[in-house]
N, C-alpha and C positions, 0 to 999 in steps of 0.2 A: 432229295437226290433226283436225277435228270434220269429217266428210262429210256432205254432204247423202243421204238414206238416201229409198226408193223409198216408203217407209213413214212416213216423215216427216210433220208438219204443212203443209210448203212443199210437196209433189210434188203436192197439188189444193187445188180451193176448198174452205172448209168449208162443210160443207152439214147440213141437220135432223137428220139420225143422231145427229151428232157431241154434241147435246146430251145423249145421253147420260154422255159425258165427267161430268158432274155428278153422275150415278146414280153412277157408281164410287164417288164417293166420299159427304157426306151428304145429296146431293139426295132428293128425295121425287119422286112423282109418283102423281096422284090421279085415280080417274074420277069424274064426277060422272052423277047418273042412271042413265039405264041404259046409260053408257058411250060416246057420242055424242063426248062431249069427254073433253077430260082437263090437268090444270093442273102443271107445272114449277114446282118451288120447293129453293132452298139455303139454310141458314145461313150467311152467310160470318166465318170468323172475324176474318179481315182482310178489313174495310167498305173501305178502300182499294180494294182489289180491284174494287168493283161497278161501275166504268165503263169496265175492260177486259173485264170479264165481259156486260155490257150490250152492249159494241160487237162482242163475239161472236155472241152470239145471233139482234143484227140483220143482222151479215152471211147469218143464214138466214132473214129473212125472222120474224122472232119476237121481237117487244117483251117486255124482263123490267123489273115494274117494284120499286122501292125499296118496302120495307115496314119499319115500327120495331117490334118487337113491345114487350108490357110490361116485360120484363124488359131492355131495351135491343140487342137482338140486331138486326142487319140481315138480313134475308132479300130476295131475290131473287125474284120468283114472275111465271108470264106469267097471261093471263087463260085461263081456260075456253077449251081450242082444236080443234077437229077432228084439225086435224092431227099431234096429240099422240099421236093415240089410239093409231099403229102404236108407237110408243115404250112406251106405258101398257099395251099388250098383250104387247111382246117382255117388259119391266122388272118384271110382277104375274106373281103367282101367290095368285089372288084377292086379298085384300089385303092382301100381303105383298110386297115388295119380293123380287125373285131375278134372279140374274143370267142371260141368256139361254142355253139349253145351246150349247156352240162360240163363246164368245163371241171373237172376236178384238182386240185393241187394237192402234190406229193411232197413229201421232204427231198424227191429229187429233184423236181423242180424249183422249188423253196430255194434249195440250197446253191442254183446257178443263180435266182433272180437276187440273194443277198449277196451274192460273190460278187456278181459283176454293177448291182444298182442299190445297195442295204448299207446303213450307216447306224451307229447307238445316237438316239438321241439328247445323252445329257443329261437326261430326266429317268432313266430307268427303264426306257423303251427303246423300239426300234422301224429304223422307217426303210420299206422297200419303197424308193421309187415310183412312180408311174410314167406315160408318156406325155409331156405334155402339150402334145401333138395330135395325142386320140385318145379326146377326154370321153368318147364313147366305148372304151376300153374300162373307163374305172369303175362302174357301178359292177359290172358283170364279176370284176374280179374280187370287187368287196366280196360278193356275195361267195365266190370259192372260196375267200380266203375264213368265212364264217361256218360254209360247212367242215372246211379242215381242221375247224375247232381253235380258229385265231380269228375272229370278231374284232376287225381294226376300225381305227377312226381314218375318214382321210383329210390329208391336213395341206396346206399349199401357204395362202399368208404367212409370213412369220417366219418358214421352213426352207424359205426357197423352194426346186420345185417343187410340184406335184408328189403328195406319198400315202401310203397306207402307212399307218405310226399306232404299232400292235404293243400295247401299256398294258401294264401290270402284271402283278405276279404269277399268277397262274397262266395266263394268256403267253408271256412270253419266255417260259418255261415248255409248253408245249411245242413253241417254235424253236427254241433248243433243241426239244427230242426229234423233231421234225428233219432238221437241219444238219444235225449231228455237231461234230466239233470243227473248228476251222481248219481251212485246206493251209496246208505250206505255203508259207511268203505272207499272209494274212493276218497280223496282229491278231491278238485273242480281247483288245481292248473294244476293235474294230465290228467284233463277232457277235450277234448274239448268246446271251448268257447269264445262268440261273443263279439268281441274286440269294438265294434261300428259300427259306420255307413259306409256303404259300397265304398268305395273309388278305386274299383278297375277295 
């Protein structure tokens, strides 16, 4: 049986931080000027996805709106925000995408970066994403994603892109508790989810 975990998505509200959840995996994020603002934007690869990802954002207080680019890709992107800017300051190193030092993952975070970048892999696992854009982004995150007690492998050949692919039983049972259950509109095939009793 799946516990609700202290560290979970469910044990608070989500709040502005959490929009990082995105950055984990191919969000972007940009200053504009001389840094006053700063603009949130995903690829998503499943357009499904953009109106449990929208109803996210606005639970903090943050409009993301639909964007079609030329090549048919859905992005996500808010406007030019102040409020951004503590995120665009932890997320940059100049203008480079890095993950912030200590960085720790919650299941609210967890739970935007599988909404908007997390897929089941077929096999009994499940893969968030990476950038694969700022492969100096993936070691730091393995490493948060091992102290939050999910030790992933990351996998890219074979997978398409870049991900952390968090296998087996107990491993991806904890990202269940983490994550909590699937937001509305989000298949539950789609979601991570606890296969049984732990065997591993």
């Amino acid at each position: 049986m799946c516990q609700l975990s202290l560290f979970s998505a469910e044990a608070r509200p989500v709040r502005l931080a959490d929009l990082a959840g995105l950055l984990c995996g191919p969000g972007q994020i940009v200053r504009f000027g001389t840094g006053t603002t700063a603009r949130l934007s995903i690829v998503l690869a499943d357009p499904a996805r953009a109106p449990a990802v929208r109803a996210v954002a606005a639970a903090t207080g943050v409009r993301l709106e639909t964007v079609t680019t030329e090549s048919s890709a859905i992005v996500l992107r808010t406007a030019f925000r102040c409020d951004l800017v503590g995120i665009a300051g932890q997320w940059m190193r100049g203008a480079a995408k890095a993950v912030p030092d200590g960085f720790q993952l919650d299941g609210s975070l967890l739970r935007l970066w599988a909404l908007a970048a997390g897929r089941p892999d077929g096999r009994g696992g499940y893969l968030l994403a990476l950038d694969p854009h700022a492969t100096q982004t993936h070691q730091p995150l393995i490493a948060a994603a091992t102290r939050a007690g999910i030790p992933p492998a990351r996998v890219g050949r074979g997978w398409g892109a870049p991900a952390l692919r968090i296998g087996g039983t107990r491993r991806v049972q904890r990202l269940v508790e983490l994550v909590g259950p699937p937001p509305g509109g989000v298949p539950v095939t789609e979601w991570p989810r606890c296969w049984g009793r732990d065997r591993s």
